[in-house]
N, C-alpha and C positions, 0 to 999 in steps of 0.2 A: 646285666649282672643281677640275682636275684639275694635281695635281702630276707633271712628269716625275721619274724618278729621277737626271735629270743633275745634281741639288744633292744627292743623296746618294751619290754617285761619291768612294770615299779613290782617291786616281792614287797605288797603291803599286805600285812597281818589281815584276813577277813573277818568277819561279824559273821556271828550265829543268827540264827531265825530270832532266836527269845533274845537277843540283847537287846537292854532297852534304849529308846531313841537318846534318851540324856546321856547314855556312855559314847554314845556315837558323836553327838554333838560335842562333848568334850575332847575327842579327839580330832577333831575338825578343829577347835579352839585353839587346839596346842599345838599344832602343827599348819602354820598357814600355808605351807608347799603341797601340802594333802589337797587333792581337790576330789578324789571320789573312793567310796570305799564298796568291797565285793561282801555279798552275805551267802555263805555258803551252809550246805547240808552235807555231813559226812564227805566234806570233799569235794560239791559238785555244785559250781554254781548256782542260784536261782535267784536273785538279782544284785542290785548295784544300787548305791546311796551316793545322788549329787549332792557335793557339800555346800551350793550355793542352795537350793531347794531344801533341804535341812532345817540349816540354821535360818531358811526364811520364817519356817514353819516353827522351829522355838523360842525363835526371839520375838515371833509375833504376840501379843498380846494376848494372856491368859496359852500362850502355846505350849509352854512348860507344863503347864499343870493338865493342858492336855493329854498330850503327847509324851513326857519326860519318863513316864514308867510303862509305858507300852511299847512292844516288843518294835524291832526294827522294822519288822516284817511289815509292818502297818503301812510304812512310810517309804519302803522302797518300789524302787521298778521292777517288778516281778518278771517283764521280757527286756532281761536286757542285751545289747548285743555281745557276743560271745564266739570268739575265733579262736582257732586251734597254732599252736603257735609256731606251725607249718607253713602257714600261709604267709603269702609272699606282699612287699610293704604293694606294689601296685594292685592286685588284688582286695586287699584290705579297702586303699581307698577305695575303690571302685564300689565296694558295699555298702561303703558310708555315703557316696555322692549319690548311689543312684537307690541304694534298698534305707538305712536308716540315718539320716542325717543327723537325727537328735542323739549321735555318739559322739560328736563332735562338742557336744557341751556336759555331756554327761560321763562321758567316758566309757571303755568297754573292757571285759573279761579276758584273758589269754587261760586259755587251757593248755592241757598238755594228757593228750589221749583220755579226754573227756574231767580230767583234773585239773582244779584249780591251780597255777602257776600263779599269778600276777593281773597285776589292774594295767591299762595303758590310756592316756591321757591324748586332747588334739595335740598340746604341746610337745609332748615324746613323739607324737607320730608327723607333726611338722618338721622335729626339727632329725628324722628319721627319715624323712622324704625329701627333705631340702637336700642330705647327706647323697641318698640315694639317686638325685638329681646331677648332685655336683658330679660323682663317681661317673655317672654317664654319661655328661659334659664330657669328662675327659678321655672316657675310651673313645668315645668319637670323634673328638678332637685329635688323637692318637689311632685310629681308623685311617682318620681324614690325611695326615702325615704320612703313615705305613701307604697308600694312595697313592701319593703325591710322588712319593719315592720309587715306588714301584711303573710308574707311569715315568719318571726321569728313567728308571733303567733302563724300561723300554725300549725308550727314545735312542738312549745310547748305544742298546743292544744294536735295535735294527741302523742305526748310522755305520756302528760298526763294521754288521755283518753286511752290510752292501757296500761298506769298502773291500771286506775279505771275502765277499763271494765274488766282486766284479772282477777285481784284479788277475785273480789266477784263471778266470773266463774269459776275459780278453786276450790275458797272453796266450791260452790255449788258441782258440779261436785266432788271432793274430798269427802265431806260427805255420798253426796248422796249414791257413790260407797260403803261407809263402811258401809250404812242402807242396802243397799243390797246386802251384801254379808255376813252378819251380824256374823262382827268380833268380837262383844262382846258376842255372845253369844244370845242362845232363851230367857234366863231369865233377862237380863240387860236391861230391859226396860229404868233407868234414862239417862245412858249413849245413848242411842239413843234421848230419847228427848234433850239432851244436843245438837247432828248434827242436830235433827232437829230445835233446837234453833239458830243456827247458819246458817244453811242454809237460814231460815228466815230472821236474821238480816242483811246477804251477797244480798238475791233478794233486800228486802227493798232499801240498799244501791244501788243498780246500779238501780233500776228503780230510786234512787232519782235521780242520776247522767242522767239517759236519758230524765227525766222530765224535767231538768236543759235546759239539751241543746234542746231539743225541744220547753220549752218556749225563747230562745234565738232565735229560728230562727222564731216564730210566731210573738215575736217583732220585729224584724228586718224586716219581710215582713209587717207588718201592720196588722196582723189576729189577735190581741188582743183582747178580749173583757173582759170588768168587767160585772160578775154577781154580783148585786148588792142587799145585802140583809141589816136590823137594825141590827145592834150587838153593845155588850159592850164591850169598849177597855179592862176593867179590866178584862173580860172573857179570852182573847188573851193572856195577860199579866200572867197568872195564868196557862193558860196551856202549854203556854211555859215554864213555870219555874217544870212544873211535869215533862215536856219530857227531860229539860238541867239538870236538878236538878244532876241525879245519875249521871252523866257525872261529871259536877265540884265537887261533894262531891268525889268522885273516884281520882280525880286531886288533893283535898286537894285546893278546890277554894270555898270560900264561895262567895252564891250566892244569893239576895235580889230581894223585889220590894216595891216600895210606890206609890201609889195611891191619888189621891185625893178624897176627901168624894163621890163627885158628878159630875163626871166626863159624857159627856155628851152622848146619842148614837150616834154613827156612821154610816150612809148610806157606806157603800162600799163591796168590795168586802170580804168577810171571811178567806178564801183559799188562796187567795194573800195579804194578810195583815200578818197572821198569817204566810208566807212563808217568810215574811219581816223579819219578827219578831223572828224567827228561826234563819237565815242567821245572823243575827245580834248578837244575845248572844252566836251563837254558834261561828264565831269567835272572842267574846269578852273572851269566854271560852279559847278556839286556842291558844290566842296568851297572854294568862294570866299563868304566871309563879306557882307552887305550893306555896301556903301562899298568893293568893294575892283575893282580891274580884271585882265581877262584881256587879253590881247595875243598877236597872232600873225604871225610875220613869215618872209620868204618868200625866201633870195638863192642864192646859189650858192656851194659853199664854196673855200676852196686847193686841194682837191685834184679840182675841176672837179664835184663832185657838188653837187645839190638836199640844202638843207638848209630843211625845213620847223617852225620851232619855235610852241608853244605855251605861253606862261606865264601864271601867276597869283600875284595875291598871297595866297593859300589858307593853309591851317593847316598845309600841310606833310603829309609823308608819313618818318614815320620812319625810320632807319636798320634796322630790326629788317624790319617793313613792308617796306621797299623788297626785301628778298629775298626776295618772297612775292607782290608784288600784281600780279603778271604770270601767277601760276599760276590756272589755269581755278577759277571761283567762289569765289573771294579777294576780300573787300570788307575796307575797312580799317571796324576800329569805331567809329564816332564818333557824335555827336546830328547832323552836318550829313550825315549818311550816309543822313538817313530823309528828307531834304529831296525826294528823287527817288528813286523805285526802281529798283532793277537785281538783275542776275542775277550781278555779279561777272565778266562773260566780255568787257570790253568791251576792256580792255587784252591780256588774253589773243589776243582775237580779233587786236588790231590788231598787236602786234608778228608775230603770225603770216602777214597781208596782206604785211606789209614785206619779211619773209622771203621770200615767194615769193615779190617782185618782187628779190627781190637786194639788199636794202638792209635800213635797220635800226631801230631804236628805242631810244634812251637815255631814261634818268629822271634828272634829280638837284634834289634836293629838302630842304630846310630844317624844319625845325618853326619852326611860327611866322612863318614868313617867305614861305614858297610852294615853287612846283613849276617847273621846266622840263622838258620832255618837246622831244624833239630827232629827227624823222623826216629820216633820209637814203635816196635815191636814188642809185644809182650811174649813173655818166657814161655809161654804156653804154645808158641809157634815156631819155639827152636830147638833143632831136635837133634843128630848126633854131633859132632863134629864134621867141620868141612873137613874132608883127605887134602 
């Protein structure tokens, strides 16, 4: 992080060529926080008065009477150091340790495009560097965390994903072997379409899971794009509930939708709307207990946008949670969490879908009591009425 030196700028009044050394001296007298003053011409520095060198020279014996009515000029430092008040507090130091050191007791000029701005002191610039120290402590210390964090994800990603890529590799693999070697027998035709039914539903699952992570990193680089086609939300909503349906009836979870009469079309994407929409009942399913229901309903809100909600009456998604399970391969921990596997990317994914279409993704959510998750559409992407 780079600091300008405009927070280390004293705006002290500077001295003319001809003031004489007793006006300067006196202001030195009456102000003990003053420790150096700038003597400028029309605006442009050409030196600087140390108040300890000063008032060595007037209070010295017979110095008054030397010194007291001749000009300042006499008695200042004619090369004094002089930055522009651009430059950055590391910079700075680095002139003073290595090109003039004697700024350090003397103090130095700030200009501002060759103009006198302000005097700056070692004091202002310790305690400007100490600031600027502390500040860097903690992005690195906050570096060092974002890190740490990022290497746990990691960790959990790849556990993860060699649980979800092993799995549906083996049963492929495992099947496949007993179609070919055909342990049921030449006439057990069912039982082989049973491995082949499986083998099916095993590829299915890992290309869903590669798709996952592939759209993850096409977001993450910027390579997104919406194909953008008319559809009807109710369409989406209907065939999502054929695809979860046997899934929650299996669970002993009843599973609904409501609609409004005339809900409007949608310009967006099909494919990623419907992958929203997937992701979303399927763990409204997840994390819904046997006996309990999901629900999803469909209208248009006050302020003329698509509001597409999802609820359940689930265990809840804690306050702690809830700032985290949006972030790429975040699973909440639970026993209902091993009901269905995933990769943690599905919420991720989908507030991400919404984004690109301009619109958005809310959570709020209960322990104990369940989940609403809230997809809105902006007005600007619905177009006539659905027939």
């Amino acid at each position: 992080m780079t600091h300008q030196l405009d927070r280390l700028v004293l705006q002290v009044p500077p001295l003319s060529e001809d003031c004489p050394c007793a006006d300067a001296y006196d202001r030195f007298a009456a102000d003990d926080n003053l420790l150096t003053l700038a003597v400028v011409r029309d605006g442009v520095p050409v030196g600087i008065v140390d108040r300890n060198q000063l008032m060595f020279q007037l209070a010295h014996n017979f110095g008054r009477a030397l010194y007291g009515r001749k000009a300042i000029c006499q008695l200042m430092d004619a090369a004094p150091l002089v930055v522009d008040v651009g430059v950055s507090v590391s910079t700075l130091n680095r002139i003073i340790v290595q090109e003039r050191p004697g700024a350090l007791l003397k103090g130095f000029i700030i200009t501002e495009q060759d103009r006198y701005l302000g005097v700056g002191t070692a004091l202002s610039l310790l305690n400007l560097t100490v600031e600027h120290m502390t500040q860097r402590a903690e992005d690195l210390a906050a570096a060092q965390q974002r890190a740490q964090t990022a290497n746990l994800a990691k960790s959990n990603f790849l556990a993860s994903m060699s649980h979800e890529l092993r799995t549906p590799l083996n049963a492929i693999i495992g099947f496949s072997e007993l179609i070919a070697r055909q342990t049921a027998g030449h006439e057990d035709t069912s039982k082989y379409r049973e491995y082949a039914e499986d083998i099916h539903a095993s590829g299915s699952h890992l290309l869903g899971v590669i798709n996952d992570v592939l759209d993850v990193a096409k977001i993450e680089a910027g390579h997104t794009e919406l194909n953008e086609t008319r559809l009807a939300p109710q369409n989406l909503i209907e065939r999502c509930l054929r695809m979860i349906e046997p899934r929650a009836r299996k669970l002993e979870i009843h599973i609904s939708a409501s609609c409004d009469d005339a809900l409007p079309v949608v310009l967006g994407d099909e494919t990623k709307l419907q992958q929203v929409l997937l992701n979303l009942v399927s763990n409204a399913v997840k994390f819904t207990p046997a006996g309990g229901r999901v629900t999803i309903e469909a209208c248009c809100g006050p302020s003329d946008d698509l509001t597409i909600a999802i609820a359940d009456s689930g265990i809840g998604i804690s306050t702690q949670d809830l700032e985290r399970i949006m972030e790429p391969f975040v699973q909440v921990d639970c026993e209902l969490n091993r009901r269905f596997d995933g990769t943690g990317l599905g919420l991720h994914l989908a507030r991400s879908f919404m984004t690109l279409h301009g619109g958005n993704l809310k959570i709020e959510s209960h322990v104990g009591i369940g989940t609403r998750v809230e997809l809105s559409l902006p007005k600007e992407r619905l177009l006539i009425q659905a027939a």
